[in-house]
C-alpha positions as CSV (number, residue, x, y, z in Angstrom):
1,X,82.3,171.6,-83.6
2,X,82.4,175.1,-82.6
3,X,81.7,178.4,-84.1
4,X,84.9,179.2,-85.7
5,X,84.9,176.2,-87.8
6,X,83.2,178.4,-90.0
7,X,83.5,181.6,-92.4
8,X,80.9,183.9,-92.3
9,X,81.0,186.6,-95.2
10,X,79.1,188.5,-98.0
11,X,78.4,186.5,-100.4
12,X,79.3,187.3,-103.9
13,X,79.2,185.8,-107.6
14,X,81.0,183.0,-106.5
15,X,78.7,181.2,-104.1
16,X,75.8,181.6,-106.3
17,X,75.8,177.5,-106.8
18,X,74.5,177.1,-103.1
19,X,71.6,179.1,-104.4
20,X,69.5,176.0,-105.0
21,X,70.3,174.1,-101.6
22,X,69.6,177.3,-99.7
23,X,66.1,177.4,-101.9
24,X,65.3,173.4,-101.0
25,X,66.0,173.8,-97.0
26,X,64.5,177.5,-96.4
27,X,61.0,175.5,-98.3
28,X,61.8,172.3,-96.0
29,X,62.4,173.7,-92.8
30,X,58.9,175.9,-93.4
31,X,57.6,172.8,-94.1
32,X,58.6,171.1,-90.9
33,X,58.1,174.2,-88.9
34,X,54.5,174.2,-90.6
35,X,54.4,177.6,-91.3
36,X,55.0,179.5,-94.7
37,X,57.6,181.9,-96.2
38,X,57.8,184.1,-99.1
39,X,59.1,181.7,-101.4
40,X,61.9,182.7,-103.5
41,X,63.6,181.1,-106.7
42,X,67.2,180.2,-106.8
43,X,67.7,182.9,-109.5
44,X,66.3,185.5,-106.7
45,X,68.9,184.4,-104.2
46,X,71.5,184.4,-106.4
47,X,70.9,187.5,-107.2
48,X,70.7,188.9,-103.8
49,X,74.7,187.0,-103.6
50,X,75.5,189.7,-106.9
51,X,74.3,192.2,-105.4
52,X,76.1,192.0,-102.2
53,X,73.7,191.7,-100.1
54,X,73.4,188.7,-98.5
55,X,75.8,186.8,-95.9
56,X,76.7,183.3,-96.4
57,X,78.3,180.8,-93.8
58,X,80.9,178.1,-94.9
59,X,82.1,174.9,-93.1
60,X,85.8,174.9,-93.5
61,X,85.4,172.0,-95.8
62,X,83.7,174.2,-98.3
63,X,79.7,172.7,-97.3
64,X,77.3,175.7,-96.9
65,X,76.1,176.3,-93.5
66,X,73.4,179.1,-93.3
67,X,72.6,181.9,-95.1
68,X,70.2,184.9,-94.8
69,X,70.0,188.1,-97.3
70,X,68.5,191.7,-97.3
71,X,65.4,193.3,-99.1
72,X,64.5,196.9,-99.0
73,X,61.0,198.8,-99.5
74,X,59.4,201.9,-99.5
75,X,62.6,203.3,-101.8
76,X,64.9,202.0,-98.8
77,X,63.0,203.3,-95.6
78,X,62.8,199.5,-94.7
79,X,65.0,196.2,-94.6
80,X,64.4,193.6,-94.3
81,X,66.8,190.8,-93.0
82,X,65.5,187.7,-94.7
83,X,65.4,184.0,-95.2
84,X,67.1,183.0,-92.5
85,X,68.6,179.4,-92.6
86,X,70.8,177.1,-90.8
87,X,71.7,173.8,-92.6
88,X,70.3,171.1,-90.4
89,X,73.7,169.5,-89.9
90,X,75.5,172.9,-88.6
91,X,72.5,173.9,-86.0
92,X,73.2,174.1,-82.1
93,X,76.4,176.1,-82.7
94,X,75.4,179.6,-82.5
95,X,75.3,179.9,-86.4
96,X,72.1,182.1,-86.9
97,X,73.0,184.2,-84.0
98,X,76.4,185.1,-86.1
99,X,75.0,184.9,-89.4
100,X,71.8,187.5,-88.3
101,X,74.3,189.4,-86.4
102,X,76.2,189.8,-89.7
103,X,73.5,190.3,-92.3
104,X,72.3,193.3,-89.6
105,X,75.6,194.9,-89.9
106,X,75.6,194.9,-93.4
107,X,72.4,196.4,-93.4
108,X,73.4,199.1,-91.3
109,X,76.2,199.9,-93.3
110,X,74.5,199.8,-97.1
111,X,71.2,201.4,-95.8
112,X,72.3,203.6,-92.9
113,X,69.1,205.4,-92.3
114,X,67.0,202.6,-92.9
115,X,64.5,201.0,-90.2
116,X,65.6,197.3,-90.1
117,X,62.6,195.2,-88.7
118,X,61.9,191.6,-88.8
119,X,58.7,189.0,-88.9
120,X,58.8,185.7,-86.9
121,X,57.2,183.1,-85.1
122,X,60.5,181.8,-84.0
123,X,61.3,182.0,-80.3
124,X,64.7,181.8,-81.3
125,X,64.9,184.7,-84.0
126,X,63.1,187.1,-81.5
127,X,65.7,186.5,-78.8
128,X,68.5,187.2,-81.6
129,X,66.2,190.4,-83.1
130,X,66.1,191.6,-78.7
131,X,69.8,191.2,-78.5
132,X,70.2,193.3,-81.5
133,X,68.0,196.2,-80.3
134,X,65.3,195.6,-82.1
135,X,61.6,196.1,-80.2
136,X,58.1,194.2,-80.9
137,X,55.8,196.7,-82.4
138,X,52.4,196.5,-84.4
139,X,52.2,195.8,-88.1
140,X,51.4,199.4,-88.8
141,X,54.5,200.9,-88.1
142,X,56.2,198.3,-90.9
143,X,56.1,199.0,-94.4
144,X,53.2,199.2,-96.1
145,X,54.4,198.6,-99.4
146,X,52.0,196.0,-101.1
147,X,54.9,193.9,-102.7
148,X,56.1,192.8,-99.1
149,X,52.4,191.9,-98.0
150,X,52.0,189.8,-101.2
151,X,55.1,187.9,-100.5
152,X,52.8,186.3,-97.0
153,X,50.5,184.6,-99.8
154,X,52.6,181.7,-99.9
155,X,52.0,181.3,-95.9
156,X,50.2,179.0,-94.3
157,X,48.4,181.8,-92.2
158,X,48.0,184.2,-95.4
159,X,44.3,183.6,-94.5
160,X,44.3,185.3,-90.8
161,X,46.3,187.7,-91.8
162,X,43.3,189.3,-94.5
163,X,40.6,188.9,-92.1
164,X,42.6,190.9,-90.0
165,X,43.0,193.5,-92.5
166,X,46.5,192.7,-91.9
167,X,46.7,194.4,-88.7
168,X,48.2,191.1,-86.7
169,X,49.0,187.9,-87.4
170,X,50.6,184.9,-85.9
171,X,53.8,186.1,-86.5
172,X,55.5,188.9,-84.2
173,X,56.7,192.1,-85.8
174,X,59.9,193.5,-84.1
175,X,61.6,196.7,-85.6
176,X,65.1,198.6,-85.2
177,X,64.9,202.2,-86.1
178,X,67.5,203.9,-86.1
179,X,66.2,207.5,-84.8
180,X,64.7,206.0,-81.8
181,X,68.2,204.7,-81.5
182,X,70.1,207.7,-81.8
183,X,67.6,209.9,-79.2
184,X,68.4,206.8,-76.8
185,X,71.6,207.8,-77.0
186,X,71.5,211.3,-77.1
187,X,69.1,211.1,-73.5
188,X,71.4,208.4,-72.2
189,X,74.6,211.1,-72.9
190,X,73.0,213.8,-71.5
191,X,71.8,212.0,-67.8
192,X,76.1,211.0,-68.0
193,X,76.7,214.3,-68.6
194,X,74.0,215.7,-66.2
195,X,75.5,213.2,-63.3
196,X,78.9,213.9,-64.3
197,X,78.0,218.0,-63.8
198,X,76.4,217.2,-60.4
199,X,79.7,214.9,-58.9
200,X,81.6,217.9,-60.3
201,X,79.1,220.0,-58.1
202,X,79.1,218.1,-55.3
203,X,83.4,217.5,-55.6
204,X,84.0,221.5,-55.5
205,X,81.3,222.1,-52.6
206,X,83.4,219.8,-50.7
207,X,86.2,221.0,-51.3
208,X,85.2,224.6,-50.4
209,X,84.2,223.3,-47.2
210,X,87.1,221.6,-46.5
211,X,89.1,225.2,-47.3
212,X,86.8,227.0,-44.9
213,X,87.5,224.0,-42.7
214,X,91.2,224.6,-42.5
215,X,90.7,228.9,-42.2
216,X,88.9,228.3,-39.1
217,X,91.2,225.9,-38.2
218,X,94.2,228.0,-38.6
219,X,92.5,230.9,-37.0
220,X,91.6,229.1,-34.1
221,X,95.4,228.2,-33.5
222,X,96.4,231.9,-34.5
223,X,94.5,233.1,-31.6
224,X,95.2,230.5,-29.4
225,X,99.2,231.3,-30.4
């Protein structure tokens, strides 16, 4: 079984029957990860497949095989990328590498401005979230908006989190924004451009000396002549 036995898309109105099998594994595989999530109904997620935003993956034989769906807050400064999930008997394929790869795109292209950032305690989501360009950072520099925070109540480590004064938890906090992306850029053009200028430099002071080369050259033979 390889990667391409699969169809990864946006999901839409007509996959909003997996809604209740996506709910029962993203609650199981919390479970056996013993950790907690923001729990979320089958209506919510089928919702999120009306809306457009979310990104299914099919087995060619029709069986669901992972899903993960988008949230915004503070009025669309953030997304999040959420509820990641790999049915059990489609993992070791690369699936939530392709299906987080997807879900990020479509965030960047419904919420183009947006900062995209991520919570985890998966070793395997934070090497996805690095490959995508996102960066660890501090819980302040998430959102703040209360409605996100409330959604860790139904976490196991809900209770570190407030005594913490929800500065740091057990999860890491990795963020992709895309101004710091863009000045990356911008600095990255300008040493091209900058070396670029100085090989130009260094290519026409050659090549003056190599014309003053070939004037002394001939003048040495015109007075030899």
């Amino acid at each position: 079984m390889t990667i391409q036995d699969f169809d990864i898309l946006v999901a839409s109105a007509k996959h909003a029957d997996y809604a209740p099998l996506i709910c029962d594994e993203m609650a199981e595989s919390a479970k056996a990860r013993g950790t907690g999530i923001a729990q979320r109904s089958p209506e919510y997620v089928a919702n999120k497949m009306l809306e457009g935003k979310a990104v299914i993956a099919l087995h060619k034989d029709g069986t669901w095989a992972g899903f993960c769906y988008i949230e915004t807050w503070s009025h669309e400064a953030f997304v999040a990328n959420s509820g990641l999930i790999v049915n059990p008997v489609f993992r070791k394929v690369g699936l939530a590498k392709a299906i987080k790869s997807a879900v990020f795109e479509l965030s960047r292209l419904k919420y183009p401005d947006a900062k995209i950032f991520g919570l985890t305690t998966g070793l395997a989501v934070m090497k996805i979230n690095s490959e995508l360009g996102y960066e660890p950072v501090t819980y302040s520099e998430l959102t703040q908006d209360e409605v996100f925070w409330q959604g860790c109540r139904s976490c196991v480590n809900y209770d570190i989190l407030t005594a913490k004064g929800r500065k740091n938890c057990l999860c890491t906090a990795m963020l992709w924004d895309p101004e710091e992306k863009q000045k990356a850029h911008e600095e990255k053009m300008k040493k091209i451009t900058h070396k670029a200028t100085l090989l130009e430099r260094i290519e026409n002071a050659l090549k003056n000396s190599l014309k003053v080369l070939v004037v002394a050259s001939a003048s040495v033979l015109h007075l030899k002549g």
